[in-house]
C-alpha positions in Angstrom: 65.5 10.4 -1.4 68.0 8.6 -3.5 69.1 5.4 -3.0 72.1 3.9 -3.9 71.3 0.4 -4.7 74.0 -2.8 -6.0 73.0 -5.9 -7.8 73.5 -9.2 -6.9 73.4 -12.5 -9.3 73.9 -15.7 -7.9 74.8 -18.5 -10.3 75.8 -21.9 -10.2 79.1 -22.6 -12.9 78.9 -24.7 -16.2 79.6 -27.9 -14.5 77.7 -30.6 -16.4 75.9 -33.1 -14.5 75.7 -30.6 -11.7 73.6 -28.0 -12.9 69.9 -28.1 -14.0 69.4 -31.9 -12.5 65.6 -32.0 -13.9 66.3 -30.8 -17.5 69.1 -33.8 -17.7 66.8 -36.3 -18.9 65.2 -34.1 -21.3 68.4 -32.3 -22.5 71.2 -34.3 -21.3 74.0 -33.1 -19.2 75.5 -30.7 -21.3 72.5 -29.6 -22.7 71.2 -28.6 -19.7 74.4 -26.8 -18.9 73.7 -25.2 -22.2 70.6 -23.9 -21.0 72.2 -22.7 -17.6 74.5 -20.6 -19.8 71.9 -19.0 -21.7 69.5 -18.0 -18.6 72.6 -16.8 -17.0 73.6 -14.7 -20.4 70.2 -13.4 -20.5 70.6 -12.2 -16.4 73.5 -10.9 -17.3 71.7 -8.5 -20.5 69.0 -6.8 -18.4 68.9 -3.4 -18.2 71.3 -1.9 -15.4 70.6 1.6 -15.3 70.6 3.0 -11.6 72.5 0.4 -10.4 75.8 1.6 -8.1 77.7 -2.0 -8.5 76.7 -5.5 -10.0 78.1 -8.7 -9.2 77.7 -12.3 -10.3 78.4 -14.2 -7.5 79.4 -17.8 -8.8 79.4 -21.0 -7.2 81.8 -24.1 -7.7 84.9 -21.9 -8.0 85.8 -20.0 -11.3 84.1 -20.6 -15.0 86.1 -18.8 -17.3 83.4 -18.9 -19.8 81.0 -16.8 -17.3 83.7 -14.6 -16.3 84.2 -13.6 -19.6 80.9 -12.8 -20.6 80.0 -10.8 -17.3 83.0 -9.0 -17.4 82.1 -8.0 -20.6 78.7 -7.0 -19.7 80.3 -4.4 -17.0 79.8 -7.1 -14.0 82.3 -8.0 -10.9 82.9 -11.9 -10.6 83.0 -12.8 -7.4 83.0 -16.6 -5.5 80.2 -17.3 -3.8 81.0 -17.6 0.0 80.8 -20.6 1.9 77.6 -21.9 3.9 74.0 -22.9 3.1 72.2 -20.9 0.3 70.8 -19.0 3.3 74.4 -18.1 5.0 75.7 -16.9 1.4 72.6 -14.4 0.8 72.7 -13.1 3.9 76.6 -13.1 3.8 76.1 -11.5 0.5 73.7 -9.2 1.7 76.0 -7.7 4.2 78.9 -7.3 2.1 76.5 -5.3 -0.6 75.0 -2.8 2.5 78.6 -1.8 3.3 78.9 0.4 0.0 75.2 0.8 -0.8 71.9 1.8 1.1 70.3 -1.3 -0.6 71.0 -4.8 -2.4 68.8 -6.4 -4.6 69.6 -10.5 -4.9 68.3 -12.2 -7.8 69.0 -15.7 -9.6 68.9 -16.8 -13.1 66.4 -19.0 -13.1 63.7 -17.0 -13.9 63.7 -15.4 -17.3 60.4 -13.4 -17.1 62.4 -11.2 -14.5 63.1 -8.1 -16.9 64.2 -4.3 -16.5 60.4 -3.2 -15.9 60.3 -5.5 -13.2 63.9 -4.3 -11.3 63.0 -1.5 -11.8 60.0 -2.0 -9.4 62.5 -3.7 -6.9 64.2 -0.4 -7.1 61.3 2.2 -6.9 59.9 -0.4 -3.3 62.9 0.0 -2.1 62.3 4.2 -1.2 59.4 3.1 0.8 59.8 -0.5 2.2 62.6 -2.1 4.0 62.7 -5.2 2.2 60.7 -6.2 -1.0 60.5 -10.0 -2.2 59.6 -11.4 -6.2 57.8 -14.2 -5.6 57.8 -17.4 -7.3 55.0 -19.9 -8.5 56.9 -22.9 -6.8 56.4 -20.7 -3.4 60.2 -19.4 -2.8 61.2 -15.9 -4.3 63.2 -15.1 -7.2 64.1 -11.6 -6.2 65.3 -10.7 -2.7 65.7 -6.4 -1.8 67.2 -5.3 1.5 67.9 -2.0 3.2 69.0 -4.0 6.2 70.2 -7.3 7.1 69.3 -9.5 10.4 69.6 -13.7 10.3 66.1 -14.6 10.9 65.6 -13.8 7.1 68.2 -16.4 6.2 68.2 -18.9 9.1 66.2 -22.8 9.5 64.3 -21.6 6.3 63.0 -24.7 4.3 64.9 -24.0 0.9 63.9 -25.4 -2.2 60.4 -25.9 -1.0 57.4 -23.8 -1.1 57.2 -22.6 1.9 60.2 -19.9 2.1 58.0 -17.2 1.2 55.5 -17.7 3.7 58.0 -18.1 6.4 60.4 -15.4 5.2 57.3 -12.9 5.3 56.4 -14.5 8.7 60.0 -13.4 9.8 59.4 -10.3 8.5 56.3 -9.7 10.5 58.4 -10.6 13.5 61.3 -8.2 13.1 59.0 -5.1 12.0 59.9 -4.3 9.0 57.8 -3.0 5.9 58.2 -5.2 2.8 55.8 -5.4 -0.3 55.6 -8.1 -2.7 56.2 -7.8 -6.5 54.2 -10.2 -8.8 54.3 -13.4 -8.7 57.1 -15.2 -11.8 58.0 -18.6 -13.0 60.9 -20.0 -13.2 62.8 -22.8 -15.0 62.8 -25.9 -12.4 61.5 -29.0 -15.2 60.8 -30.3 -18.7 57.6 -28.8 -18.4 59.2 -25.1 -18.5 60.5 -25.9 -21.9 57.9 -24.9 -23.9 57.4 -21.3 -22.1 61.2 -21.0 -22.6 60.2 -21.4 -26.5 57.7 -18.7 -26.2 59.9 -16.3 -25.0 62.6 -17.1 -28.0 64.8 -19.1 -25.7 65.9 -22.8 -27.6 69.1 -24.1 -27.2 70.8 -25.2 -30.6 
């Protein structure tokens, strides 16, 4: 069976002082907005094939800068919408199942998510209901859906590292069949520097 699926990127604007608040003493406020505009350029680059629709969802209002570039890239801008980060997923979620049999959510915070590892999301998403990239700090970085109920997205801790283990505890609960991908790091502190470096990414 084929699926159609759509991609989601949610991304916070190039607002120094406001984005990246752990790389600010190491890079200063607008190089740390530097380094949110290279993550998100490098989202923005991965391969797309079998993808219906993509959309960078953008937080803060509109960045001309990011518009730009995605729209270039063959990407809708849309505003996030309003609500906790678990209201606008599942919002987001919802919107996405209305045109396609499956979303897939991602960030840009993570930079060792790459085509190999969508395309994964993708191939789950034939046999699973839900599938979920997790992350070393214990949340996810990738979030796939074939159907949409608020537990997923409700009283869930954010930001700490137990929103996997309760997400797939919700899961359990509802029924539904969900795999996990590997497990990826993402860029949180100074200390993810240096793998940035590895993987070619240094800001000017």
């Amino acid at each position: 069976m084929s699926l159609s699926i759509s991609l989601h990127l949610l991304a916070h604007a190039l607002a120094p002082g406001q984005v990246k608040p752990r790389l600010i003493p190491a890079l200063g406020e607008d190089g740390a907005c530097d380094l949110q505009r290279l993550l998100v350029e490098r989202a923005l680059h991965l391969p797309m094939d079998g993808f219906q629709d993509r959309f960078l969802w953008l937080d803060e209002g509109p960045d001309e800068a990011l518009s730009s570039m995605a729209e270039a890239c063959g990407w809708a801008v849309v505003e996030q919408p309003a609500g906790d980060l678990g209201e606008r997923m599942r919002r987001i979620a919802t919107l996405g199942l209305c045109t396609t049999d499956a979303v897939i959510l991602i960030g840009n915070d993570s930079p060792a998510l790459d085509g190999d590892y969508l395309h994964a999301a993708c191939e789950a998403l034939h046999e699973r209901d839900v599938v979920l990239g997790p992350a070393e700090r214990g949340d996810y970085v990738l979030l796939g859906l074939r159907r949409v109920d608020p537990l997923l997205f409700e009283a869930i801790p954010w930001g700490c590292e137990e929103v996997l283990p309760v997400t797939c505890e919700r899961l359990r609960q509802l029924g539904w069949r969900h795999c996990l991908l590997p497990r990826l790091w993402g860029v949180e502190g100074p200390e993810d520097l240096l793998r940035l470096a590895e993987l070619g990414i240094r800001l000017s």
